[in-house]
LOPA-960899 format. One record per residue: residue number from 1; residue in one letter; chain; x, y, z of N, C-alpha, C, CB in turn. Coordinates in steps of 0.02 Angstrom, whole numbers, plus 50000, padded with zeros to 5 digits. Atoms other than C-alpha are relative to their C-alpha. Glycine has a CB too. Example, Ala and Ser with C-alpha at 12.3 -4.5 7.8 and 13.67 -1.06 7.14 Angstrom:
<1, "A", "A", <50045, 49941, 50000>, <50615, 49775, 50390>, <50045, 50060, 50000>, <49950, 50001, 50062>>;
<2, "S", "A", <49958, 49941, 49997>, <50684, 49947, 50357>, <49961, 50055, 50037>, <50020, 50023, 49929>>;
//
This chain:
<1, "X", "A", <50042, 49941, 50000>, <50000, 50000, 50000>, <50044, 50062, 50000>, <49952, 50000, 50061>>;
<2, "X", "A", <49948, 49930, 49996>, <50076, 50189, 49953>, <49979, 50032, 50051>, <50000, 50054, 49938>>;
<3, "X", "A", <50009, 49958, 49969>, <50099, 50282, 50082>, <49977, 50092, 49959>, <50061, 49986, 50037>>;
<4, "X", "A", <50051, 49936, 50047>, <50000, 50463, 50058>, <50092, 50048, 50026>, <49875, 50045, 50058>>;
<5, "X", "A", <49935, 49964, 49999>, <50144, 50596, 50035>, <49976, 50048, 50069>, <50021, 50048, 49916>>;
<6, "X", "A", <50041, 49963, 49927>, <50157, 50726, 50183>, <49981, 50067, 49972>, <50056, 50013, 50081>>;
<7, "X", "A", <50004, 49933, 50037>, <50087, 50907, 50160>, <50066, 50057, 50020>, <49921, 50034, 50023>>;
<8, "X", "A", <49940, 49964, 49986>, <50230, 51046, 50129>, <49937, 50062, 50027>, <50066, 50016, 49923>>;
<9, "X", "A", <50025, 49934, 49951>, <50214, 51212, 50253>, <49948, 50032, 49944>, <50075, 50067, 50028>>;
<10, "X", "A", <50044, 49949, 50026>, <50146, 51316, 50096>, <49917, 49975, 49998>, <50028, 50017, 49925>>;
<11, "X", "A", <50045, 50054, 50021>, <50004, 51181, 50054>, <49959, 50001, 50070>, <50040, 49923, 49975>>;
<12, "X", "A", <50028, 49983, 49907>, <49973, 51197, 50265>, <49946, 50053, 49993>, <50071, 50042, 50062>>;
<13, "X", "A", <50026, 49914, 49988>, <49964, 51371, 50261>, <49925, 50023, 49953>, <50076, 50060, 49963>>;
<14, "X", "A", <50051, 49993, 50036>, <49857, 51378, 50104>, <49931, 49956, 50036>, <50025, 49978, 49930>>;
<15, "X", "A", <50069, 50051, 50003>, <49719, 51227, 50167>, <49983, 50071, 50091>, <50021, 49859, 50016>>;
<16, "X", "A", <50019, 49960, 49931>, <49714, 51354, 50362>, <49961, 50069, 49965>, <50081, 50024, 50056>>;
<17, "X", "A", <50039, 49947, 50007>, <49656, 51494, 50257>, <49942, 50000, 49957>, <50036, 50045, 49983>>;
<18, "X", "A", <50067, 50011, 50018>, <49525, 51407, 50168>, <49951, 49985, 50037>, <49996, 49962, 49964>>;
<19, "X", "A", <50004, 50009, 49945>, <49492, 51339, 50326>, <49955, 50078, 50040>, <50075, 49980, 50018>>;
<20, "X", "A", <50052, 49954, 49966>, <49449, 51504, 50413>, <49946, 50050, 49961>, <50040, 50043, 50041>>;
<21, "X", "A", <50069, 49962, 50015>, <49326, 51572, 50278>, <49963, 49953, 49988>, <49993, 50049, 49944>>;
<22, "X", "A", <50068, 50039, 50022>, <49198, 51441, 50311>, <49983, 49992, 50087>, <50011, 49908, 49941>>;
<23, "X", "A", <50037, 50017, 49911>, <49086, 51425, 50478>, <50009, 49922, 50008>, <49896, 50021, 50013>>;
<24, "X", "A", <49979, 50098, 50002>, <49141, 51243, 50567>, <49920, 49988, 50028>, <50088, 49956, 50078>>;
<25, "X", "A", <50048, 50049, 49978>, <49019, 51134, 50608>, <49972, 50019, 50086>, <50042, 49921, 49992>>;
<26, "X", "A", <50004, 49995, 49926>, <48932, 51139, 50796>, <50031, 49945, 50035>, <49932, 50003, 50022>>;
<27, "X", "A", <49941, 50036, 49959>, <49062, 51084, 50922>, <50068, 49976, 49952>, <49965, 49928, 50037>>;
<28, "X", "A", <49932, 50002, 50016>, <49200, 51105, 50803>, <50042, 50045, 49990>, <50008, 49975, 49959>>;
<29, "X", "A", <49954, 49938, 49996>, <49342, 51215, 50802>, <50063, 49992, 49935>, <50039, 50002, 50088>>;
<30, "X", "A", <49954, 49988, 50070>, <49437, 51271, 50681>, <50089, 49985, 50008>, <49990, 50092, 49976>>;
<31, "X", "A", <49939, 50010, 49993>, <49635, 51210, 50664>, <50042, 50059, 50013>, <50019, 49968, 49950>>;
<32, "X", "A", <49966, 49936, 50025>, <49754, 51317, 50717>, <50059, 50028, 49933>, <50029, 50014, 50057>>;
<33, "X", "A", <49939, 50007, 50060>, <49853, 51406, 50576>, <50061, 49994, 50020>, <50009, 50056, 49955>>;
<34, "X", "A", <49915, 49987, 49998>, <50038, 51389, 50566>, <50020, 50068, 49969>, <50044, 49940, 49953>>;
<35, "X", "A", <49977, 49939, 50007>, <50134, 51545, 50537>, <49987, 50001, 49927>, <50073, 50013, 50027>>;
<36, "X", "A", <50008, 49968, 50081>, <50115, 51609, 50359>, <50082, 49991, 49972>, <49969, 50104, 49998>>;
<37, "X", "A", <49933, 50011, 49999>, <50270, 51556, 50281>, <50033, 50061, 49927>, <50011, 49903, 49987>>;
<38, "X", "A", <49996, 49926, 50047>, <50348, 51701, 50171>, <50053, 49974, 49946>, <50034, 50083, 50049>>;
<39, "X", "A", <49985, 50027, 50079>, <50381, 51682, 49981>, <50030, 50055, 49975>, <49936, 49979, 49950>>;
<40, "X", "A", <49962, 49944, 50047>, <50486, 51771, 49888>, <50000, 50010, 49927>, <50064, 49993, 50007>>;
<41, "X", "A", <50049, 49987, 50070>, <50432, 51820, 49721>, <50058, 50027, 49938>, <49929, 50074, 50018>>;
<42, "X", "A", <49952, 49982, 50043>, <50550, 51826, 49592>, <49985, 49996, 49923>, <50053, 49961, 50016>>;
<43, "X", "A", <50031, 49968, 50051>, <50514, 51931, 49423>, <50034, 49937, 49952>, <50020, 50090, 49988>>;
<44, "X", "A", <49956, 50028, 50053>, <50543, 51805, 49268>, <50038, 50031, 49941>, <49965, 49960, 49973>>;
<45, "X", "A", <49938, 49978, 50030>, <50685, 51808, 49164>, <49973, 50041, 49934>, <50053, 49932, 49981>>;
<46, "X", "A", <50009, 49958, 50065>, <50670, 51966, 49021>, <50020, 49947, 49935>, <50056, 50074, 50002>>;
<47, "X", "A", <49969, 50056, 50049>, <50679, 51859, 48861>, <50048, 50076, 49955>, <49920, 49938, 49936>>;
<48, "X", "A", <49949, 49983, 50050>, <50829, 51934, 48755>, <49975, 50038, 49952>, <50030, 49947, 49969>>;
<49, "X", "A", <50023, 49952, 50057>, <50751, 51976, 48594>, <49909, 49973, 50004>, <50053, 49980, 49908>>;
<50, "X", "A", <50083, 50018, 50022>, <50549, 51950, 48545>, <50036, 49938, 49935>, <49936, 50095, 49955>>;
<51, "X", "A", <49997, 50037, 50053>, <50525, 51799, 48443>, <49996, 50012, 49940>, <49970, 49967, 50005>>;
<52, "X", "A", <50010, 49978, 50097>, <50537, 51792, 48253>, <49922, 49997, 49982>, <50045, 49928, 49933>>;
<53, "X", "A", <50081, 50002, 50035>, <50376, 51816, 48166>, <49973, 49947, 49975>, <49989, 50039, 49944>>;
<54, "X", "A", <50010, 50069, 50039>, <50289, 51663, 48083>, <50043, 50017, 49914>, <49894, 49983, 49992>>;
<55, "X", "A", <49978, 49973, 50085>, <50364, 51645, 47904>, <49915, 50001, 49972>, <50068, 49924, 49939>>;
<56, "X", "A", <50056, 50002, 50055>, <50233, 51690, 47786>, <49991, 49942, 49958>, <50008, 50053, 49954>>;
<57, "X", "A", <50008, 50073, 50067>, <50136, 51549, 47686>, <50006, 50044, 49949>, <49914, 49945, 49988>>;
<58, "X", "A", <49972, 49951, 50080>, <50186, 51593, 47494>, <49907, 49988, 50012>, <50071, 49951, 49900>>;
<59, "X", "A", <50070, 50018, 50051>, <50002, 51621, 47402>, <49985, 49953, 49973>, <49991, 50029, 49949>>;
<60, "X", "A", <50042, 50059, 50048>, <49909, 51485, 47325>, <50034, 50019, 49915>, <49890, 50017, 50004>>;
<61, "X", "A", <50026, 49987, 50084>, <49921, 51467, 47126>, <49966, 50013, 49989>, <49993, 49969, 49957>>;
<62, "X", "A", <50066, 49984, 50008>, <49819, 51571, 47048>, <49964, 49940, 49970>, <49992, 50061, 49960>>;
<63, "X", "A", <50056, 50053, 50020>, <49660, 51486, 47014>, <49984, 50008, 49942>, <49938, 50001, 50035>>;
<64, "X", "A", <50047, 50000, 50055>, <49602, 51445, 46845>, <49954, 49945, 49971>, <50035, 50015, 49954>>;
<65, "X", "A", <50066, 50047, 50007>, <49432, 51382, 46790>, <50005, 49944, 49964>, <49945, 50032, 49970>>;
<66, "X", "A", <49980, 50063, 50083>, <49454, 51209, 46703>, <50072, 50016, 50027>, <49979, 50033, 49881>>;
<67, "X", "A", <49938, 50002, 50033>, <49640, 51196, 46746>, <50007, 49968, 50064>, <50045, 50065, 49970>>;
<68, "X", "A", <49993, 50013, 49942>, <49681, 51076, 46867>, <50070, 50021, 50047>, <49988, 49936, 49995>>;
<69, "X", "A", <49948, 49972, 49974>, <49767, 51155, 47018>, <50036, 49959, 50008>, <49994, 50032, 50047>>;
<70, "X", "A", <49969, 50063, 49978>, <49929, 51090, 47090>, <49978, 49978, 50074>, <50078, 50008, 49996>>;
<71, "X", "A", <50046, 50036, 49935>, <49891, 50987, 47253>, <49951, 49982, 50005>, <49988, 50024, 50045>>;
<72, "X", "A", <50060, 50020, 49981>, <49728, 50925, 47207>, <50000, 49916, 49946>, <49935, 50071, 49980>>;
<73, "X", "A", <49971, 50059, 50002>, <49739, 50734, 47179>, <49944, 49989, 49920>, <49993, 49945, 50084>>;
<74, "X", "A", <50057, 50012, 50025>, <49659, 50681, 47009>, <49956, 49974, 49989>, <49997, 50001, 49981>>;
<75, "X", "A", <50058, 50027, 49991>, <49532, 50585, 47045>, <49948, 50038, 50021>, <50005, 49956, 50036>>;
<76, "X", "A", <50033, 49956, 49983>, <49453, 50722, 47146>, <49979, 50056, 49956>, <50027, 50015, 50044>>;
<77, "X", "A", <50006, 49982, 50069>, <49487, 50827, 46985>, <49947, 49977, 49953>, <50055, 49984, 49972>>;
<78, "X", "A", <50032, 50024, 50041>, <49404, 50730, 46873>, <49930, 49986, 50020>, <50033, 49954, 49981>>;
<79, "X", "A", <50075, 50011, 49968>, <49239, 50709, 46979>, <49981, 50078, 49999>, <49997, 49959, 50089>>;
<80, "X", "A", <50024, 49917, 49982>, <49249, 50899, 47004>, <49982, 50028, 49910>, <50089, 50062, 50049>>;
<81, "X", "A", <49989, 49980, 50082>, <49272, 50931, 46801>, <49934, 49961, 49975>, <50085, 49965, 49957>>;
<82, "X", "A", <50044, 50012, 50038>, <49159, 50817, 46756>, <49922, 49981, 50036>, <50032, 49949, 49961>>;
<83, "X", "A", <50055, 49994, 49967>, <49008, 50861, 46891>, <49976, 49971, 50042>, <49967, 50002, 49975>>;
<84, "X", "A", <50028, 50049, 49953>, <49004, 50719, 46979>, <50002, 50021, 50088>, <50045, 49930, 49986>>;
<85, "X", "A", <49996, 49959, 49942>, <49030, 50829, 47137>, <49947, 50030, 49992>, <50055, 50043, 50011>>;
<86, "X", "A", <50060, 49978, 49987>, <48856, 50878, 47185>, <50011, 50058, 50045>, <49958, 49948, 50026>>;
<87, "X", "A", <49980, 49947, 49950>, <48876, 51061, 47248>, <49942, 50008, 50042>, <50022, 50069, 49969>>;
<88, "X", "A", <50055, 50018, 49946>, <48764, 51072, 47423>, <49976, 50074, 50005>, <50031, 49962, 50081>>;
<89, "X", "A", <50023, 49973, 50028>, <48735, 51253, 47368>, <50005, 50032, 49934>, <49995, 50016, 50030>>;
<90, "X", "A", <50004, 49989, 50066>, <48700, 51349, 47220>, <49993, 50109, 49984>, <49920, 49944, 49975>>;
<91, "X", "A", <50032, 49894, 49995>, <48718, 51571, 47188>, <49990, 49995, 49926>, <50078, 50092, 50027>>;
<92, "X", "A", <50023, 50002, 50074>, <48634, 51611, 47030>, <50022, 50089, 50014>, <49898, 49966, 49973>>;
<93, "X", "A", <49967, 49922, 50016>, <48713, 51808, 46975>, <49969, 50031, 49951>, <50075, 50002, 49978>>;
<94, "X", "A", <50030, 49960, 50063>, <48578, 51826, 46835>, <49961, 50074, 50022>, <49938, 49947, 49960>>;
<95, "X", "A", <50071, 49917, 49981>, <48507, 52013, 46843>, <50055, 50039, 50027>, <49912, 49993, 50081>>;
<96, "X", "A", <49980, 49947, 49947>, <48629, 52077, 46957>, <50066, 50040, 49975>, <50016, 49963, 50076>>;
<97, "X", "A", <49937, 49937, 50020>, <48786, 52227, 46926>, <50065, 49929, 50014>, <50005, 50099, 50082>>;
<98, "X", "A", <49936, 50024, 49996>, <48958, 52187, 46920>, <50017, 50008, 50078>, <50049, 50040, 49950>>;
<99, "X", "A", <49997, 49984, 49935>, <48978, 52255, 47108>, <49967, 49973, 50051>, <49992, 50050, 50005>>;
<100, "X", "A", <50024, 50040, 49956>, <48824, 52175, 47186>, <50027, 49922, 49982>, <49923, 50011, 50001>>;
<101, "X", "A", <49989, 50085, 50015>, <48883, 52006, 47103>, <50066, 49988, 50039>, <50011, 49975, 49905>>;
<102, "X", "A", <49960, 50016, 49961>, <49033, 52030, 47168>, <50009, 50005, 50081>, <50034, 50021, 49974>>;
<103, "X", "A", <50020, 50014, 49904>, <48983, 52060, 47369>, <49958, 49923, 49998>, <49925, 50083, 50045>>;
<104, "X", "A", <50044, 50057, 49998>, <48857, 51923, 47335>, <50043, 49924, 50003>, <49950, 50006, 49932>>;
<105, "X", "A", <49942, 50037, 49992>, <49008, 51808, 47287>, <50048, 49976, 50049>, <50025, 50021, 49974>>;
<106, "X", "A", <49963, 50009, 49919>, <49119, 51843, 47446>, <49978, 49960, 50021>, <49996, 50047, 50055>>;
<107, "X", "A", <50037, 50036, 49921>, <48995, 51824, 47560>, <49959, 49931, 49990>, <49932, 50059, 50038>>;
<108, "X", "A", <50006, 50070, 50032>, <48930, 51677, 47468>, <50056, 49947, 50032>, <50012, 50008, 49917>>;
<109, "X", "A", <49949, 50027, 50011>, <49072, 51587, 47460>, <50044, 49997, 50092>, <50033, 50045, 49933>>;
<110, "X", "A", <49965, 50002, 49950>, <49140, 51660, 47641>, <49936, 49929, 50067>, <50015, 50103, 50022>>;
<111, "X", "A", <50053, 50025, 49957>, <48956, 51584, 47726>, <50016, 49921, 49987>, <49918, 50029, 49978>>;
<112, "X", "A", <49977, 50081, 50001>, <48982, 51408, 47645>, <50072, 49976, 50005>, <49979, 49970, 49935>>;
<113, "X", "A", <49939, 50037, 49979>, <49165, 51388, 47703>, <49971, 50005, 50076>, <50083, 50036, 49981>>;
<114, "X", "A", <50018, 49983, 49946>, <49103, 51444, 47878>, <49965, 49940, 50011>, <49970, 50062, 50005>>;
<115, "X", "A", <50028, 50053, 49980>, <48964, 51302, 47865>, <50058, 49938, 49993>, <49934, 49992, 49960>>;
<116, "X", "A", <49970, 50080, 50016>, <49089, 51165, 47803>, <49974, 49956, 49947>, <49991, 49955, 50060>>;
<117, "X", "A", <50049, 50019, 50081>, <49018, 51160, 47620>, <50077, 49966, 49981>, <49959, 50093, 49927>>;
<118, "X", "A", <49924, 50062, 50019>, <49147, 51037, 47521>, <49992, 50049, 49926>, <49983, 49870, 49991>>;
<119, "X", "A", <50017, 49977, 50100>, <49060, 51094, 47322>, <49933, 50060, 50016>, <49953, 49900, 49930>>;
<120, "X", "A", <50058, 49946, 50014>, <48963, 51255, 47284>, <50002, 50012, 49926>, <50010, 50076, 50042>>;
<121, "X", "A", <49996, 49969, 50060>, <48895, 51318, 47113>, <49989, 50086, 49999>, <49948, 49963, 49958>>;
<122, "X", "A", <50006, 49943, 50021>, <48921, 51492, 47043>, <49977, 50014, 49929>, <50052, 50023, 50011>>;
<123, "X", "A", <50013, 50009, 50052>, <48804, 51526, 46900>, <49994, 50056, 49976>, <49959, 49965, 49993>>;
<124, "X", "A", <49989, 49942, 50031>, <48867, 51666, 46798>, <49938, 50027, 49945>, <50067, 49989, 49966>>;
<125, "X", "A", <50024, 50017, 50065>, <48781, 51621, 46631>, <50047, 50045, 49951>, <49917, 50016, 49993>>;
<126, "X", "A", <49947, 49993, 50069>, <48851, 51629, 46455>, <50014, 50068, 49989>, <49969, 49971, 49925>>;
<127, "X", "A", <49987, 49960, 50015>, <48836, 51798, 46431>, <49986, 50008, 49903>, <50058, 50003, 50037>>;
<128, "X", "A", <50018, 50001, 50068>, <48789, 51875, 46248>, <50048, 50020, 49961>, <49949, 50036, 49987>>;
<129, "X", "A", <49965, 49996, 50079>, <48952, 51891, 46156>, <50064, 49950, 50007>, <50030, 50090, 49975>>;
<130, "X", "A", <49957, 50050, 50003>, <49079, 51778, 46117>, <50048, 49973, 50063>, <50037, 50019, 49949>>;
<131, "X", "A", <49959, 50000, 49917>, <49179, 51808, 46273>, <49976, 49991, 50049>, <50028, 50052, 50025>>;
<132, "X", "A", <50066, 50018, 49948>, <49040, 51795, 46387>, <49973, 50078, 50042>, <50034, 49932, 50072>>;
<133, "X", "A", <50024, 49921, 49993>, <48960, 51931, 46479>, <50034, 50013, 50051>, <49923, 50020, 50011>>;
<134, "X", "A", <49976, 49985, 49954>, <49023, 52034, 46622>, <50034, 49971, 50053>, <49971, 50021, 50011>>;
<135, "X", "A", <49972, 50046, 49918>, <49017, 51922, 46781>, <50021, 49947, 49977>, <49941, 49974, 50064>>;
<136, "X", "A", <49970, 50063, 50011>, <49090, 51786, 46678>, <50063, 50015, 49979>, <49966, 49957, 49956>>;
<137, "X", "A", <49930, 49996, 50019>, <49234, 51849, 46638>, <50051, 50043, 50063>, <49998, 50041, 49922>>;
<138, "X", "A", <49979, 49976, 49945>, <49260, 51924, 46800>, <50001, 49972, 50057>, <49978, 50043, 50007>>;
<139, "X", "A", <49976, 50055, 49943>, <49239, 51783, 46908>, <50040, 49972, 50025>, <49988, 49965, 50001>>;
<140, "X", "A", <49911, 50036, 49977>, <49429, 51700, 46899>, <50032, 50068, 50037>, <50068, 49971, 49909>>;
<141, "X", "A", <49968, 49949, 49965>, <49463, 51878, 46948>, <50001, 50006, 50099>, <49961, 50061, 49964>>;
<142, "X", "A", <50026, 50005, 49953>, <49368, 51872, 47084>, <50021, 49952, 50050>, <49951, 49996, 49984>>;
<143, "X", "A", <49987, 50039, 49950>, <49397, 51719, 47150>, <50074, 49975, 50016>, <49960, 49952, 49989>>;
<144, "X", "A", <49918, 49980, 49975>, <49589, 51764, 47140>, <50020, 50050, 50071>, <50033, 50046, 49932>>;
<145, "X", "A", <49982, 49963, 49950>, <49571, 51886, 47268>, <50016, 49980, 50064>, <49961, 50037, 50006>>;
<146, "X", "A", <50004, 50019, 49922>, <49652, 51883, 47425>, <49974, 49962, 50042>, <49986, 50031, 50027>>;
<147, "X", "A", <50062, 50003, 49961>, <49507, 51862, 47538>, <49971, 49924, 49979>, <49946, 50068, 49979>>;
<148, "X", "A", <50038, 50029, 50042>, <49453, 51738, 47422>, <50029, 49903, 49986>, <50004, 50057, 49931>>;
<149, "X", "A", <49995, 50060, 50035>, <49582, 51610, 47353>, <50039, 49960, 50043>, <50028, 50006, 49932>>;
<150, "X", "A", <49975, 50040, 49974>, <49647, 51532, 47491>, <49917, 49966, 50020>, <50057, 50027, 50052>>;
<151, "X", "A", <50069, 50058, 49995>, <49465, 51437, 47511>, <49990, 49975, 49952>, <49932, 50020, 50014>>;
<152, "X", "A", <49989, 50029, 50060>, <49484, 51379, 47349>, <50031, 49944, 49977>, <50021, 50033, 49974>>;
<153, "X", "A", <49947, 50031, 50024>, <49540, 51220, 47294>, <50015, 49983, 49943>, <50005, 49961, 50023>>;
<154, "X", "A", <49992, 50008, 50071>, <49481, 51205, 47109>, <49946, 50025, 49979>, <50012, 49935, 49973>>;
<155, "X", "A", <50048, 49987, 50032>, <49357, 51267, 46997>, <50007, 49977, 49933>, <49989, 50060, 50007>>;
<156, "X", "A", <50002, 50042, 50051>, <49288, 51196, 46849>, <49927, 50007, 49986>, <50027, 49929, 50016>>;
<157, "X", "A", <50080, 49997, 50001>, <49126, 51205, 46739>, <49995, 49915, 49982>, <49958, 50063, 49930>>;
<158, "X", "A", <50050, 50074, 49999>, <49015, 51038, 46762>, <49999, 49958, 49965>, <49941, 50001, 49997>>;
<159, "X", "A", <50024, 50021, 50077>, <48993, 51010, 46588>, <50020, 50049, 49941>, <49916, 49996, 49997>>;
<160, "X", "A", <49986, 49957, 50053>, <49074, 51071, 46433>, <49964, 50036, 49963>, <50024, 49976, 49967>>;
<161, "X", "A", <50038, 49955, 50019>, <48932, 51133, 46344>, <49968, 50057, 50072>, <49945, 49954, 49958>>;
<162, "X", "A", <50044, 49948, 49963>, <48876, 51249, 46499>, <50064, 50031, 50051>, <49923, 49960, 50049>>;
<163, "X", "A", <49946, 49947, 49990>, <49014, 51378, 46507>, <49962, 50057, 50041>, <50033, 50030, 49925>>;
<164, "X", "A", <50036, 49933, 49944>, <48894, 51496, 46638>, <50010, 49969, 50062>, <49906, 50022, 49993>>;
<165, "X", "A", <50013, 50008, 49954>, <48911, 51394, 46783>, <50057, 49964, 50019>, <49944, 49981, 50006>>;
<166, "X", "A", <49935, 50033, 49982>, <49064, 51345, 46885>, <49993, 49967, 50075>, <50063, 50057, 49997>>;
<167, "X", "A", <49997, 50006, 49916>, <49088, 51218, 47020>, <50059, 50019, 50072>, <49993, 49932, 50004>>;
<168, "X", "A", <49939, 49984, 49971>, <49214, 51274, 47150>, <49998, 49942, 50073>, <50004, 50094, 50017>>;
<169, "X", "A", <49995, 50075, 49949>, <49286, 51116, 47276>, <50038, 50053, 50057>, <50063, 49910, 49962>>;
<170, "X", "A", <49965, 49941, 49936>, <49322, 51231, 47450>, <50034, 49943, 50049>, <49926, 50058, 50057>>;
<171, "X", "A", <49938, 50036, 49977>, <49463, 51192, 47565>, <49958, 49982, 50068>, <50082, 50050, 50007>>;
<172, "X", "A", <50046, 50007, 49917>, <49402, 51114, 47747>, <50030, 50057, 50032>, <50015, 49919, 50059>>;
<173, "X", "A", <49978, 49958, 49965>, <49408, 51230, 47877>, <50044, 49978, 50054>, <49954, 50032, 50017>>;
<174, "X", "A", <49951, 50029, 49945>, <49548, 51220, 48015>, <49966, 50025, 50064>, <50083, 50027, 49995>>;
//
């Protein structure tokens, strides 16, 4: 059987002054304290210099639509390219400015990393001239930004004939 260790003076001193802020029991008396044993308090050591800063992560590759990034394995690629990734939501951008499409986008995009979305769609549409229209040609921009492309792990439209709508595969959250 272990013997119980013994208590040191401070450990004393400390249990006598928890000891006298509580009313004892009837017909019991309180222990007497032992002297207060005196500590000496010594400032810790100044560190030398401040630590180094974190190194900076480099930036992502920029993102481009249809192009598989590096670090994304292809199998996961190829489900993302060719739709089989069912995005769990969907922003449609028809009607709206270049400016509201792009707040709508962010915060889009910032709300379903926040939930722990895996696939979302962004549906630009084709746009009416060869190049496509406004918010489609301004979307890789977009989702280059800052703010933006580190939640990113690939984008890609669904289906080759339907150049308006892109799925984007978001990074988990840490």
């Amino acid at each position: 059987m272990r013997r119980a260790r013994a208590l040191t003076e401070e450990e004393r001193a400390l249990w006598a002054a928890v000891a006298r802020s509580v009313r004892p029991l009837p017909g019991r008396a309180l222990p007497e304290a032992p002297p207060a044993p005196s500590v000496t308090v010594t400032p810790p050591p100044r560190p030398a210099a401040p630590p180094p800063p974190p190194a900076p992560r480099p930036p992502p590759a920029e993102l481009g639509i249809g192009v598989q990034p590096p670090g994304l394995d292809a199998k996961r690629w190829t489900a993302l390219r060719r739709g089989a990734l069912k995005p769990a939501r969907t922003l449609d951008l028809h009607g709206m400015t270049a400016a509201r499409a792009h707040e709508a986008v962010r915060g889009f995009l910032l709300a379903a990393q926040a939930e722990g979305l895996r696939v979302v769609c962004i549906v630009t549409g084709k746009g009416g001239t060869p190049e496509g229209g406004v918010l489609r040609r301004e979307l890789p921009h977009w989702l280059n930004a800052a703010d933006l492309r580190g939640l990113i792990l690939g984008a890609a439209h669904p289906h080759k004939a339907n150049a308006g709508a892109v799925h984007l595969l978001l990074r988990r959250r840490r």
